[in-house]
BATOR-753231 format. One record per residue (C-alpha): x, y, z. Coordinates in pm, whole numbers, padded with zeros to 5 digits, always signed. Each point is the difference from the previous one (the first is absolute). Layout:
BEGIN
XYZ
...
This chain:
BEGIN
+01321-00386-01647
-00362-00131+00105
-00058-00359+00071
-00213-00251-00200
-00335-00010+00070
-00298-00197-00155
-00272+00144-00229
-00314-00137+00138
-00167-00320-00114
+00310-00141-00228
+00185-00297+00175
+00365+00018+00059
+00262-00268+00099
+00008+00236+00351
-00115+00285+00229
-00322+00049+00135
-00300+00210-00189
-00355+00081+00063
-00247-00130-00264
-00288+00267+00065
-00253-00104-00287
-00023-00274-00268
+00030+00060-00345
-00396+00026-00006
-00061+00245+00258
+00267+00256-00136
-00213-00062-00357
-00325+00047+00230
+00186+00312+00132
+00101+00148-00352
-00334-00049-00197
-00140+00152+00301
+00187+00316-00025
-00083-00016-00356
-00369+00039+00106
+00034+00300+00195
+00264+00200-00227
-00258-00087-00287
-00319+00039+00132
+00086+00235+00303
+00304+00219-00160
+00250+00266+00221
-00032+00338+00022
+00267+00213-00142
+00055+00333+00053
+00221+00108-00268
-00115+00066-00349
+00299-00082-00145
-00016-00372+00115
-00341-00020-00064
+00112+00069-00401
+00320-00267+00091
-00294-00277+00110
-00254+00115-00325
+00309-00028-00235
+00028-00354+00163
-00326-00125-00082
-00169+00074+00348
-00356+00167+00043
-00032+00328+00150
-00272+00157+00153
+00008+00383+00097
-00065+00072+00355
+00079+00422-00053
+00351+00008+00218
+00068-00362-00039
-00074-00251-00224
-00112-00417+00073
+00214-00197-00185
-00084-00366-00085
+00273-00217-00098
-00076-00321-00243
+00154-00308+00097
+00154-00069-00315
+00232+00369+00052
+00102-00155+00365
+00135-00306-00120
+00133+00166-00305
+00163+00237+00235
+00114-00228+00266
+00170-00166-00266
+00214+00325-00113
+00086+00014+00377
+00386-00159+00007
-00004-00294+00238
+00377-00035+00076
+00121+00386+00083
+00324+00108+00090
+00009+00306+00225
+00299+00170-00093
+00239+00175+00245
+00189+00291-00053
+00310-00259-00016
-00043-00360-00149
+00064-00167+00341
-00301+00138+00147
-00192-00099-00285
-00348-00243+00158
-00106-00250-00230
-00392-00056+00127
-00033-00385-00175
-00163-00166+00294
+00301-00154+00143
+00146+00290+00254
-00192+00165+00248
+00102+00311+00188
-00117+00268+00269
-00004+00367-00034
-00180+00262+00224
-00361+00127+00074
-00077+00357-00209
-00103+00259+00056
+00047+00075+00374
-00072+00353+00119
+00178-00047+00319
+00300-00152+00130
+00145-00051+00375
+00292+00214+00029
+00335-00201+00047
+00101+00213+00284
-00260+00103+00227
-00232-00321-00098
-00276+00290-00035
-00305-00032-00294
+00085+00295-00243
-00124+00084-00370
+00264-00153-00246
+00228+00221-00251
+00205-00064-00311
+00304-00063+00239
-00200-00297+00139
-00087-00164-00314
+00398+00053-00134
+00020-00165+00317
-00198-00283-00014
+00049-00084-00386
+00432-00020+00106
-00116-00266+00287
-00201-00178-00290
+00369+00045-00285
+00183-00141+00309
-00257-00376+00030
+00046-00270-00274
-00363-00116+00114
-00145+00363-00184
+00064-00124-00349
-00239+00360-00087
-00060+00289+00192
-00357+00133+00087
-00027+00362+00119
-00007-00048+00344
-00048+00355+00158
-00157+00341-00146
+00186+00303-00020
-00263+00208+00213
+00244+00294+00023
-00014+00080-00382
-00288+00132-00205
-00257-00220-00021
-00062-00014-00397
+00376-00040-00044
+00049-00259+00298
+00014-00268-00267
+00278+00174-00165
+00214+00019+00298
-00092-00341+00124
+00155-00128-00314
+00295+00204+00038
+00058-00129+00353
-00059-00351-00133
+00235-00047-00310
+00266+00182+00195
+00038-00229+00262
-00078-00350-00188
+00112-00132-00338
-00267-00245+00044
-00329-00028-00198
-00237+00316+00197
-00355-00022+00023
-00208+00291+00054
-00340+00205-00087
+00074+00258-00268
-00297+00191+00103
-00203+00251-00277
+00125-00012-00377
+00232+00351+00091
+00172-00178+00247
-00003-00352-00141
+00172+00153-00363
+00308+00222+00217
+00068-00339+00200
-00004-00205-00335
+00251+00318-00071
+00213-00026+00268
+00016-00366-00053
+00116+00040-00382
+00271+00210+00162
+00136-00219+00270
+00005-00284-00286
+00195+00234-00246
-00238+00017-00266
-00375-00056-00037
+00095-00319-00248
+00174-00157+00297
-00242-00013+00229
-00265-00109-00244
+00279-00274-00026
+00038-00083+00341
-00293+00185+00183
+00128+00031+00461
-00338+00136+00079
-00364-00095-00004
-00293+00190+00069
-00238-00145+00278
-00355+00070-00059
-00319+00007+00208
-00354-00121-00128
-00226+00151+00248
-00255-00251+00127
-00267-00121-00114
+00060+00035-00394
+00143+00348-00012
+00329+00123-00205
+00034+00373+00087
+00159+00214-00171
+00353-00015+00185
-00010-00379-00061
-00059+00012-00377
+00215+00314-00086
+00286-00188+00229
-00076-00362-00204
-00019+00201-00347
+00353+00244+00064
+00167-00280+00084
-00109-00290-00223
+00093+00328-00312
+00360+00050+00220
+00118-00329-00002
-00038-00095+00343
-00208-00308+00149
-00335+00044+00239
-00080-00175+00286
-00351-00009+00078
-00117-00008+00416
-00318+00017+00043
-00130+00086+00378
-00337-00196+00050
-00148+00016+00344
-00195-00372+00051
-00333+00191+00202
+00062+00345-00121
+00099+00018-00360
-00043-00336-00086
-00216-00228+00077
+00015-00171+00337
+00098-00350-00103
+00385-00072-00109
-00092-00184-00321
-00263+00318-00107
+00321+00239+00095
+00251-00244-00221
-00208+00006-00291
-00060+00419+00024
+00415+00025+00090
+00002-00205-00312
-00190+00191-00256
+00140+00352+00102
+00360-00153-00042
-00082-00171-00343
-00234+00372-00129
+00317+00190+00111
+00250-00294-00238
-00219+00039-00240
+00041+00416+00014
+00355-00044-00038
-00002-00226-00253
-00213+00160-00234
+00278+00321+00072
+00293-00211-00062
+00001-00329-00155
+00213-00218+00256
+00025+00204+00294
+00169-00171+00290
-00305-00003+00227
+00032-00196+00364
-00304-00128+00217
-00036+00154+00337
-00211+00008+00292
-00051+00231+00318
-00320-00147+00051
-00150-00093+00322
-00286+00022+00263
-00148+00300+00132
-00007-00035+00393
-00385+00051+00002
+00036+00083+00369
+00258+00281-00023
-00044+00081-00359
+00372-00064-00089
+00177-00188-00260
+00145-00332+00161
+00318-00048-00115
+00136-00263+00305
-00298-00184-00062
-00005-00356-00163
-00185+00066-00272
+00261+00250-00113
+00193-00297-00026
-00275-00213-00170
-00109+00203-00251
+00381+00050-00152
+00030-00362-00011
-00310-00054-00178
+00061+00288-00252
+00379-00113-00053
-00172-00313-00112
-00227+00251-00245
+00339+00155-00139
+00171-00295-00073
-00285-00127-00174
+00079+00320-00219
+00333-00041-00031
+00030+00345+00176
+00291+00068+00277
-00136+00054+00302
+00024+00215+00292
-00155-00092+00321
-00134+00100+00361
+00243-00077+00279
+00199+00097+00300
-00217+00259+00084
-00223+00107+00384
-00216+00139+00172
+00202+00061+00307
+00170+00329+00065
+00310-00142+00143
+00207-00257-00110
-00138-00252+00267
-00106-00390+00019
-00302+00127-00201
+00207+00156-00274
+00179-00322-00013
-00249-00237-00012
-00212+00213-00271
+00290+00049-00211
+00103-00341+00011
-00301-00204-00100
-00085+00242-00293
+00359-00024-00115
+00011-00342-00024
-00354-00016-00159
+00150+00196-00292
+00312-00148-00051
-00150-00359+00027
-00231+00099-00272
+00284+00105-00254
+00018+00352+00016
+00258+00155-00212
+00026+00252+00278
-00152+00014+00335
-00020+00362+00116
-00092+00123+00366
+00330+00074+00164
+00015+00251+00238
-00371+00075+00046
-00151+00055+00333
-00371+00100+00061
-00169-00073-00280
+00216+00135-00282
+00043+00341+00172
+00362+00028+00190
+00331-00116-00113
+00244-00150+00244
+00341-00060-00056
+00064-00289+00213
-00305-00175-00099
+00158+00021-00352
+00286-00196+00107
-00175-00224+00213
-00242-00082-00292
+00309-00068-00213
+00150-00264+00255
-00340-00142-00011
-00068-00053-00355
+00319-00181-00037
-00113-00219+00224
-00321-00002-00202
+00222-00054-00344
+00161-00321+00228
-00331-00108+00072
-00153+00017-00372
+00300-00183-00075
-00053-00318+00135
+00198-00319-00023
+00169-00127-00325
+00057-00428-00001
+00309-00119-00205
+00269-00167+00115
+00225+00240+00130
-00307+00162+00203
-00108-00333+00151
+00359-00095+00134
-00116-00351+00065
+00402-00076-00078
+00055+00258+00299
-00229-00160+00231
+00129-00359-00104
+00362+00154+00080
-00055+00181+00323
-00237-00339+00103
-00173+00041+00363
+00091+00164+00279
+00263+00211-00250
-00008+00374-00050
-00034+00227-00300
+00145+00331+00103
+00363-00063-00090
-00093-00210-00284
+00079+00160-00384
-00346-00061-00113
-00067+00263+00268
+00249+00277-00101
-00083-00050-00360
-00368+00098+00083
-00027+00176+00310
-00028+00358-00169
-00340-00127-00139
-00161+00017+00341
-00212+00248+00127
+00228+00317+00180
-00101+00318+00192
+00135+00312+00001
-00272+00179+00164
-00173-00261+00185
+00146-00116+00311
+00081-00382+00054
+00234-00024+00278
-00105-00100+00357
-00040+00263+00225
+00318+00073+00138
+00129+00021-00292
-00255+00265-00154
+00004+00201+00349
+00371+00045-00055
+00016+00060-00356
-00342+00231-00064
-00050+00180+00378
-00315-00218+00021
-00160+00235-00310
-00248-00128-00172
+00023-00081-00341
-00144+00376-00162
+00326+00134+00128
+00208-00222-00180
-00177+00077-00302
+00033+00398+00084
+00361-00038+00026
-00007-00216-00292
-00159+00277-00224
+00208+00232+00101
+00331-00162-00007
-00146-00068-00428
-00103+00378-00060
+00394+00108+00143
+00192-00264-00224
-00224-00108-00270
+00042+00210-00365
-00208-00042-00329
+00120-00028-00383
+00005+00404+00002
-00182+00206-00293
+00164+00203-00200
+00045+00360+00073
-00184+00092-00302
-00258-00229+00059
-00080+00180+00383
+00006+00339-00143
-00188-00132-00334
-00283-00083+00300
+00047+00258+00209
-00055+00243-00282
-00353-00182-00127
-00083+00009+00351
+00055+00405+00040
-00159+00061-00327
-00295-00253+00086
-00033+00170+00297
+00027+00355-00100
-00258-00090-00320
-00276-00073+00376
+00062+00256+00226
């Protein structure tokens, strides 16, 4: 499904890594976050995590409507430890199933975007559940999404029951592993619900759990209350959390990269620790959607290179963990899908997957993690398998080498009707999207269009033939009935 990749800073007989910090700098880094979760603490905003972190051995101090908690080293480590290292996340069937050991990477798209460029008239519009069902069928359709992020909101429903629908949209249109944010404990326990009734029973998913639960530290040092009641319903359902903190280098954290690393750091690892003390052994992944603020426009800079720089460095901080990780890239600040979009996308992309990501996720996004676009989707999928043939690199044995070839064909001989060449000639590099043919050739074939229209049709042509592993019909109107009653219980 998703092709080999390296986990950072362990030699391998081939393909090419990124070694962001030596085994003494990522200690320097953890005993450093050690520091500040001890001595400094996070705020949490939910009394019933603040009894989850005093059951655990932590120190809390009373603040009235929230509490500082102050985590020990010795309950991080003892927690980090209860974290599984090698996690399988499960599909609805087994052949979606993503095994996140450090040796496959894979791309999936940016979440949540509020808008998305309409397919027909090209125009900016607010996105709806129909968008997202969508979206997450474009994402079913690509081996290179090994697990599915919610891409799109569904702005036309309720807002409290959004995450409800967005799930329903989701699971009906992939049988691949969905990630998503289960929002407030109401919501979070009817989508743990609805998942126990797409699996058949609430013993099979807590078998083979399809869904995890994203949640947000707010920066600096903050778990509100959405973020532990979503960590704590679904560490006690069964399902996994992946925790993405949003630090702002200059705004909400501090203005240099290795200050906003080490914060990033410590509100992942007081969130892991939240879970853990829940559920013994809760599959927990290491994210990041951290990055600079743009001090001149006051905007989160998510086409900028340190986007890029700071998921390398904190894949780095994962794998010292043992954690799977989930990483910044693909995404821009351009509006369009232009030679800015490109470039942006491409050198944070490449960043990420050089660094070992299990999954590098940014595809689709356009200005600054705002607006979905359809063809820069596909686009971003041609491109990251170029990425994947990149990370790749060149393997040396015998057969690769073909020094019996060379001595065969001798000089001034030619390979192209040679075997040697047929046998491996489906191993290079080939574009579906991207144009290679001389000019001519792509006048008469594309009109002279530029590439975004190929990818347009492209979409399209996959939305009109591509189907799913269907749910159940008892399954859609188990969820559609949680949905009316969740609904009907906040009107």
């Amino acid at each position: 499904m998703c092709a080999r990749t390296l986990r950072a800073g362990i030699p391998m007989m081939s393909g090419f890594s990124l070694n962001t910090f030596t085994e003494e700098q990522l200690d320097l880094i953890h005993f450093a976050t050690l520091e500040i979760l001890q001595d400094v603490g996070v705020k949490v905003e939910s009394s019933e995590a603040s009894q989850i972190f005093a059951d655990g051995g932590c120190r809390v101090e009373k603040h009235g409507e929230y509490d500082i908690v102050k985590i020990p080293g010795y309950v991080v480590e003892d927690c980090l430890r209860w974290a599984p290292s090698n996690i399988v996340f499960y599909g609805r069937n087994k052949k979606d199933d993503f095994p996140a050991d450090g040796k496959r990477t894979g791309a999936s798209p940016f979440g949540e975007n509020v808008q998305v460029i309409d397919r027909k008239n090209r125009n900016v519009r607010k996105s709806v559940k129909q968008d997202l069902a969508e979206a997450t069928l474009l994402c079913d359709y690509y081996q290179q999404v090994p697990m599915v992020e919610r891409a799109l909101c569904s702005g036309d429903q309720i807002p409290a029951a959004q995450a409800l629908h967005n799930f329903q949209a989701m699971v009906a249109n992939t049988s691949k592993h969905i990630l998503l944010s289960f929002g407030m404990a109401e919501s979070a326990q009817k989508i743990i619900e609805m998942a126990y009734g797409v699996a058949g029973s609430k013993k099979a998913f807590e078998e083979r759990p399809f869904v995890t639960a994203f949640v947000c530290p707010t920066s600096p040092l903050v778990l509100v209350k959405q973020c532990c009641e979503g960590t704590i319903t679904a560490a006690r359902g069964g399902a996994g959390v992946a925790i993405i903190p949003m630090a702002l280098s200059g705004a909400t954290a501090p203005a240099t990269l290795a200050g906003t690393l080490i914060q990033h750091n410590a509100e992942v690892l007081s969130n892991l620790v939240l879970a853990q003390l829940t559920r013994k052994g809760t599959p927990t992944m290491y994210c990041t959607c951290s990055t600079i603020m743009d001090l001149r426009f006051t905007l989160a800079a998510v086409g900028a290179p340190e986007w890029g720089i700071l998921s390398a460095a904190l894949a780095s901080v994962a794998q010292y963990y043992k954690l799977p990780f989930w990483g910044n890239g693909g995404q821009t600040d351009s509006k369009i899908v232009d030679a800015q979009a490109g470039y942006e996308s491409s050198l944070t992309m490449l960043l990420t997957t050089l660094s070992g990501a299990n999954i590098t996720y940014g595809a689709g996004c356009l200005e600054s993690g705002l607006t979905f676009d359809f063809a820069k989707f596909v686009l971003d999928m041609e491109n990251f398998t170029r990425v994947q043939k990149a990370v790749a690199g060149i393997e040396l044995n015998d057969e690769q080498m073909a020094l019996d070839v060379i001595k065969e064909v001798g000089p001034g001989g030619e390979f192209m009707t040679h075997p040697h060449t047929f046998k491996h000639m489906k191993e290079m590099s080939m574009s579906k999207i991207f144009d290679r043919r001389n000019r001519s050739l792509w006048g008469e074939f594309t009109g002279g269009k530029d590439v975004t229209e190929g990818a347009y049709k492209e979409a399209e042509r996959i939305l009109a033939e591509h189907r799913p592993v269907p749910v159940s019909s008892s399954a859609m109107d188990t969820m559609g009935e949680i949905i009316r009653e969740f609904e009907g219980q906040i009107k």
